[in-house]
BAKELUM-609850 format. One record per residue (C-alpha): residue number from 0; residue in one letter; x, y, z. Coordinates in pm, 1 decimal, always signed. Layout:
{atom NUM,"A",{X,Y,Z}}
...
//
This chain:
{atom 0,"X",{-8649.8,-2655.2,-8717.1}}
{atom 1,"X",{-8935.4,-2917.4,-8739.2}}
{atom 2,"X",{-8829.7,-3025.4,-9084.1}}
{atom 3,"X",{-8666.4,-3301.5,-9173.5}}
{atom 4,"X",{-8433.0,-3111.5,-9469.1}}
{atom 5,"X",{-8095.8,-2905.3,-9503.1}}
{atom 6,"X",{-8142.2,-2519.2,-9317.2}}
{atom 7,"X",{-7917.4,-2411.8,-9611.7}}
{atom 8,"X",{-8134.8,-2541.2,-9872.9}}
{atom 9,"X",{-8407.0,-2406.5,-9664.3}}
{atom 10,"X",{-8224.7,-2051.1,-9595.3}}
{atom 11,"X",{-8162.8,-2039.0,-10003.1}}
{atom 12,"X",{-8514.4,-2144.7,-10111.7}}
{atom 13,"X",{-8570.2,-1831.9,-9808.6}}
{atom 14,"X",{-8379.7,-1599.7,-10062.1}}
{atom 15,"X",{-8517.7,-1683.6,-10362.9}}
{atom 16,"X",{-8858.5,-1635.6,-10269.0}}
{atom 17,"X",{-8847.3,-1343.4,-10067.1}}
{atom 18,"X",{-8505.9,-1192.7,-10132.6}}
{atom 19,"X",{-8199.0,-1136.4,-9928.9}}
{atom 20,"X",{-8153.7,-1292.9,-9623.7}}
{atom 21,"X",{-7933.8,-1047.8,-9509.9}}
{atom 22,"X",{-8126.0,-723.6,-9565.6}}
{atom 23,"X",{-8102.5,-484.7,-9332.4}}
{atom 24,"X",{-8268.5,-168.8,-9458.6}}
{atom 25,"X",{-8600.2,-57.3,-9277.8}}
{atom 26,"X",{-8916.1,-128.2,-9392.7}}
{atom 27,"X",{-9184.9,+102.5,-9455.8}}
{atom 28,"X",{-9498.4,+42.9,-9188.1}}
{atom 29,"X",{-9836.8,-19.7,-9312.5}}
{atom 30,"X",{-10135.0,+198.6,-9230.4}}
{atom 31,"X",{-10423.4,-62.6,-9215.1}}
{atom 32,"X",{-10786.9,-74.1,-9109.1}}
{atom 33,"X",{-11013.5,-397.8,-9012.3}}
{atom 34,"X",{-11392.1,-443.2,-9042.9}}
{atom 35,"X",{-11580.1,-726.0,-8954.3}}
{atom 36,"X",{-11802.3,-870.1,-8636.0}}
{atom 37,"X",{-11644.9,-903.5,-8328.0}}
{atom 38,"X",{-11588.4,-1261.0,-8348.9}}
{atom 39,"X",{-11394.7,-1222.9,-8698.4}}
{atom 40,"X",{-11179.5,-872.6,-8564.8}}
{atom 41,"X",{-11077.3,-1147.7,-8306.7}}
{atom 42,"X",{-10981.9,-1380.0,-8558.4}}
{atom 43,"X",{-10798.6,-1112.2,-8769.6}}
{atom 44,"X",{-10590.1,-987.9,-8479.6}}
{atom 45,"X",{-10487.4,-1380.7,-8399.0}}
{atom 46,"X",{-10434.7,-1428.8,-8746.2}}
{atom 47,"X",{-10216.7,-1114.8,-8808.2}}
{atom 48,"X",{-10019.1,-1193.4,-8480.2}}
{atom 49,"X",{-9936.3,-1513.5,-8628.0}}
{atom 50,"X",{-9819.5,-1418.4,-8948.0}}
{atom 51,"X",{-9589.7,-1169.7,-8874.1}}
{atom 52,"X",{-9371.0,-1415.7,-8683.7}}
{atom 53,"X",{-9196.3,-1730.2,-8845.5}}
{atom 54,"X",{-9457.8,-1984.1,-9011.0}}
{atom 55,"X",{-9331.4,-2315.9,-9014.7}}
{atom 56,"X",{-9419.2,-2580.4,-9257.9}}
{atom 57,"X",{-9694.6,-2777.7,-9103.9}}
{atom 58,"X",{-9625.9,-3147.2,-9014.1}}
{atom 59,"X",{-9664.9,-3374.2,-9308.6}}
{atom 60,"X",{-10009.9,-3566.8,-9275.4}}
{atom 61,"X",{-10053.8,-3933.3,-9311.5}}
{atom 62,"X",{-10045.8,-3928.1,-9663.2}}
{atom 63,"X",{-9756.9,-3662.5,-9741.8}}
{atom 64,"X",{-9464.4,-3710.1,-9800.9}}
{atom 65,"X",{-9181.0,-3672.1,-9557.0}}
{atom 66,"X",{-9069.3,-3305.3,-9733.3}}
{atom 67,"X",{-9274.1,-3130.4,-10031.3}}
{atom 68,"X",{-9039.1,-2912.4,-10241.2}}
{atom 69,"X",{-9287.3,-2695.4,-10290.0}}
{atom 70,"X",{-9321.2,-2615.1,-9900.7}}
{atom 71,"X",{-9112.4,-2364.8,-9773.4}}
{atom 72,"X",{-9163.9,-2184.3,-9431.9}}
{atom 73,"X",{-9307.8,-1814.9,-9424.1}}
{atom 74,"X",{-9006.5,-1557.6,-9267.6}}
{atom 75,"X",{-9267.1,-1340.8,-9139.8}}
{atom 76,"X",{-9465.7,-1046.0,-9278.4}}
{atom 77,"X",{-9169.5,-804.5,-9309.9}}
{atom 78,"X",{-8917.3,-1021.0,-9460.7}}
{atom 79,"X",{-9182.5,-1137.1,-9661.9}}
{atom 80,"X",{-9326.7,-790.3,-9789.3}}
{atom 81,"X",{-9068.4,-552.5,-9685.3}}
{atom 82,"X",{-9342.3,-363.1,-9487.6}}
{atom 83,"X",{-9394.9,-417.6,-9123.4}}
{atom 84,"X",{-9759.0,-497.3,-9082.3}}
{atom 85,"X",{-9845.6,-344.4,-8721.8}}
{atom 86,"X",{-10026.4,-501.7,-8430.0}}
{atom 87,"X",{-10301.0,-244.7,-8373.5}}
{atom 88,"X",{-10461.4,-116.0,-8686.1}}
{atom 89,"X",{-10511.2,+234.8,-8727.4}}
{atom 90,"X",{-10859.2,+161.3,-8735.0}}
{atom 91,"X",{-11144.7,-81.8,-8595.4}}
{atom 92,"X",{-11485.1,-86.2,-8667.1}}
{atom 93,"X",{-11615.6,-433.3,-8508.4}}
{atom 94,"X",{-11972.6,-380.2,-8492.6}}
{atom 95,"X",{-12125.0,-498.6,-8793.0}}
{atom 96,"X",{-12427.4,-745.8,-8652.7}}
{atom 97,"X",{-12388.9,-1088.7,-8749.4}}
{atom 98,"X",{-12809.9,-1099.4,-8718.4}}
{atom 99,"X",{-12817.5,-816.5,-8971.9}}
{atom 100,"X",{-12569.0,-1026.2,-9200.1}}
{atom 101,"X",{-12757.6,-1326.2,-9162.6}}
{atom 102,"X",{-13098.2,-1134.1,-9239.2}}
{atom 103,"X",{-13026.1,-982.6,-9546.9}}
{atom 104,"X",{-12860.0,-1302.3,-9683.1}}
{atom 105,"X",{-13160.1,-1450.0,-9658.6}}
{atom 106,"X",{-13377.8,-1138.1,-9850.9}}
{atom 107,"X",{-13567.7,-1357.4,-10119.0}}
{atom 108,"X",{-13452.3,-1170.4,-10376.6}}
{atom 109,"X",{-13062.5,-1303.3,-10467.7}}
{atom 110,"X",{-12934.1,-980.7,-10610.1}}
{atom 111,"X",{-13116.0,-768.4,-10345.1}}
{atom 112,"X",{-12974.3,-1015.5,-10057.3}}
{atom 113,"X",{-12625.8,-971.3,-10195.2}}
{atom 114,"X",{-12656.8,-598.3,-10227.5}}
{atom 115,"X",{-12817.6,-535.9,-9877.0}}
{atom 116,"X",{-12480.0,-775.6,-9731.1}}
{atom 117,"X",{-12232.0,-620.8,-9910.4}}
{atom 118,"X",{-12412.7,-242.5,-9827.0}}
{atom 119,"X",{-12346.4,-349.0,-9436.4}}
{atom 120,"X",{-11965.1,-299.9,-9499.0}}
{atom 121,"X",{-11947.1,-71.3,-9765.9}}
{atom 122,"X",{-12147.0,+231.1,-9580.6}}
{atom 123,"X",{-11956.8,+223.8,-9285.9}}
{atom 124,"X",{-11608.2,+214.0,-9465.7}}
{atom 125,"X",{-11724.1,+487.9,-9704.2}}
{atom 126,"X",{-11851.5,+648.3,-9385.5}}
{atom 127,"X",{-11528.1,+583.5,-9169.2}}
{atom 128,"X",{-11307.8,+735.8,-9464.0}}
{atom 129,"X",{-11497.4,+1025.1,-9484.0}}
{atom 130,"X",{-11475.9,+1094.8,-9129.2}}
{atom 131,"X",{-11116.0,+1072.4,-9087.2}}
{atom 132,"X",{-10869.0,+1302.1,-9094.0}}
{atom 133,"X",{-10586.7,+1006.7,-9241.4}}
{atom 134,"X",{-10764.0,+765.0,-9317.3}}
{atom 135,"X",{-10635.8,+404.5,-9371.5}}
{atom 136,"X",{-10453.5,+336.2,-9688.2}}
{atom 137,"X",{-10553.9,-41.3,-9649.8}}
{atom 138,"X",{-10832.7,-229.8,-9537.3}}
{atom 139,"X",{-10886.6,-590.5,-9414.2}}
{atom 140,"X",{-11239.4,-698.5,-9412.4}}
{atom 141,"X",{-11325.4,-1034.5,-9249.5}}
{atom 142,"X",{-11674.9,-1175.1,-9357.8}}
{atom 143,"X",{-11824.9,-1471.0,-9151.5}}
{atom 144,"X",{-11857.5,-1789.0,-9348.4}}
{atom 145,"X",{-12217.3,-1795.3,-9383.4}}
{atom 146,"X",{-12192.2,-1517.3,-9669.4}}
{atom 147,"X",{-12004.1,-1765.9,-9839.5}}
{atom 148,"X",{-12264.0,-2018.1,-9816.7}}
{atom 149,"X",{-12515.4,-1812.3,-9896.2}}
{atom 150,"X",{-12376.9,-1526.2,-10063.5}}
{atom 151,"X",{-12254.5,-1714.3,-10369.8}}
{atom 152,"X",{-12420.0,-1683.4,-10703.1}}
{atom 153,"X",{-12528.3,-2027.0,-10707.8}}
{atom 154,"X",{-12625.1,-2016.3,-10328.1}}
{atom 155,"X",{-13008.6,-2144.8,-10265.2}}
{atom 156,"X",{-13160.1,-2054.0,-9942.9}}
{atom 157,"X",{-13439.2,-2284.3,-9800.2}}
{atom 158,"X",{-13736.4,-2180.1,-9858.1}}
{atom 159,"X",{-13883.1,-2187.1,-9512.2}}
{atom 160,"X",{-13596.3,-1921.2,-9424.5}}
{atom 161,"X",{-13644.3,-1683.6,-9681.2}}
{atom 162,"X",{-13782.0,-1340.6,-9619.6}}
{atom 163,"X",{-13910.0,-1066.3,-9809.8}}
{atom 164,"X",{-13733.3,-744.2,-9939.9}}
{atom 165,"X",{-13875.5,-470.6,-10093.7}}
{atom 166,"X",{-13723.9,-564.7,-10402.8}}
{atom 167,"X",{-14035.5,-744.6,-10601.8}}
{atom 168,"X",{-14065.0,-805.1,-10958.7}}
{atom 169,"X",{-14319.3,-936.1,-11161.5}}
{atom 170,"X",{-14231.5,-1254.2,-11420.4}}
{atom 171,"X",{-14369.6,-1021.3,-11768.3}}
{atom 172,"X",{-14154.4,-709.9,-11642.4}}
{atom 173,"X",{-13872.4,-875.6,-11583.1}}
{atom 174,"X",{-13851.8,-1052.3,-11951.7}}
{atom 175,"X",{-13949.1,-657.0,-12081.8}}
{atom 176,"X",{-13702.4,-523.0,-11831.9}}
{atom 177,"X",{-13483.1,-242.5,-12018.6}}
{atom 178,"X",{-13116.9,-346.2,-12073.1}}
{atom 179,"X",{-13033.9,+11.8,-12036.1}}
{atom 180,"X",{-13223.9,+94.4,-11663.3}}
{atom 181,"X",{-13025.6,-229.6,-11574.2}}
{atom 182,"X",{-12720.7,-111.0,-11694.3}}
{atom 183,"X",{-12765.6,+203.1,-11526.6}}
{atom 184,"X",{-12800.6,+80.9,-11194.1}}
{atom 185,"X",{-12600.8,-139.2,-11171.4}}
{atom 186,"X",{-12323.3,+109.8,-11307.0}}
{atom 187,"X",{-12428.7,+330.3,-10999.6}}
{atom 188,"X",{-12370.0,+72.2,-10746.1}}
{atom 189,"X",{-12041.8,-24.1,-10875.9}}
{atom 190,"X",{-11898.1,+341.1,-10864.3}}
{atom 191,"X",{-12026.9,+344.8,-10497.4}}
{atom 192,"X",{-11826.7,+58.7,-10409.8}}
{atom 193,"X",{-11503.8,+110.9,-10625.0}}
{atom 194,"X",{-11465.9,+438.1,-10418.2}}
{atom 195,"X",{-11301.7,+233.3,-10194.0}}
{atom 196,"X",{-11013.5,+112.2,-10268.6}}
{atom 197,"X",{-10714.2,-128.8,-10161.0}}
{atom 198,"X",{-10954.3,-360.4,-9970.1}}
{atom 199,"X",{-10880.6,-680.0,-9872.9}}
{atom 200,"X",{-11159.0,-948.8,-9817.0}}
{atom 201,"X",{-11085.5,-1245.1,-9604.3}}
{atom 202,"X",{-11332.0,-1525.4,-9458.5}}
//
């Protein structure tokens, strides 16, 4: 080990947080799916490769201390979960454009913008699920970072890079806008998207 520390205090603090050491029952594997652009399906695979081994603690930096209690190492996604996370997902869809992405975020209209982004993954998992036969019972979708520069609610775009949607609205209908058409459609939208379920974002 890299650590400057006891293994037995580490092999305890092990226990503790993740339970017996010594378990030897199997685990149940997980059926898992993984949308994103091709660059950030890369990622995920590296990522998940990574984590279902032993994570170490990282080195401490120049201002750390040489051990932080509160640092333990990860066992690995199994010992961690008791599930066994596998190396090929059950399914891949790795085709979502980052230029679409990066043209709806910047859709003048904020709410339209973030509708239009989030529609890009939505569809095709709704679409994926529907096609298959046993479909995925979890999901893993990887979003590049500039959704969360610009997909925040206080995100400002420049206004030399905004375009427009088809989404316009007038200043006088928008203060007599009806509470209840609002509340309707937004209410429609959210059912859309809480049909799928068990999704995982990650950036």
């Amino acid at each position: 080990m890299s650590l400057e520390c006891d293994s037995n205090s580490s092999i305890r603090a092990m226990g503790f947080l993740y339970g017996p050491v010594d378990q030897t029952r199997s685990v149940p594997s997980i059926r898992y799916g993984v949308i994103g652009t091709e660059q950030g399906v890369r990622r995920f695979r590296q990522w998940s490769e990574r984590i279902r081994g032993l994570v170490d603690i990282p080195r401490p930096g120049p201002r750390s201390r040489a051990v932080e209690p509160q640092h333990v190492l990860f066992p690995g996604f199994a010992a961690a979960f008791h599930a066994d996370l596998p190396q090929d997902p059950a399914c891949v869809i790795c085709d979502i454009s980052s230029l679409d992405i990066d043209h709806s975020l910047r859709l003048e209209n904020r709410h339209e913008a973030v509708h239009e982004t989030v529609d890009l993954f939505v569809s095709r998992l709704i679409a994926e699920n529907n096609r298959m036969e046993s479909p995925p019972a979890l999901w893993f979708v990887v979003v590049p970072e500039i959704v969360y520069r610009l997909g925040r609610p206080r995100s400002v775009v420049r206004k030399a890079d905004r375009i427009a949607g088809k989404v316009t609205i007038s200043l006088n209908l928008r203060v007599d806008f009806n509470c209840n058409q609002l509340y309707s459609a937004t209410k429609s939208v959210r059912l859309k998207y809480t049909s799928m379920q068990h999704i995982i974002v990650a950036s």
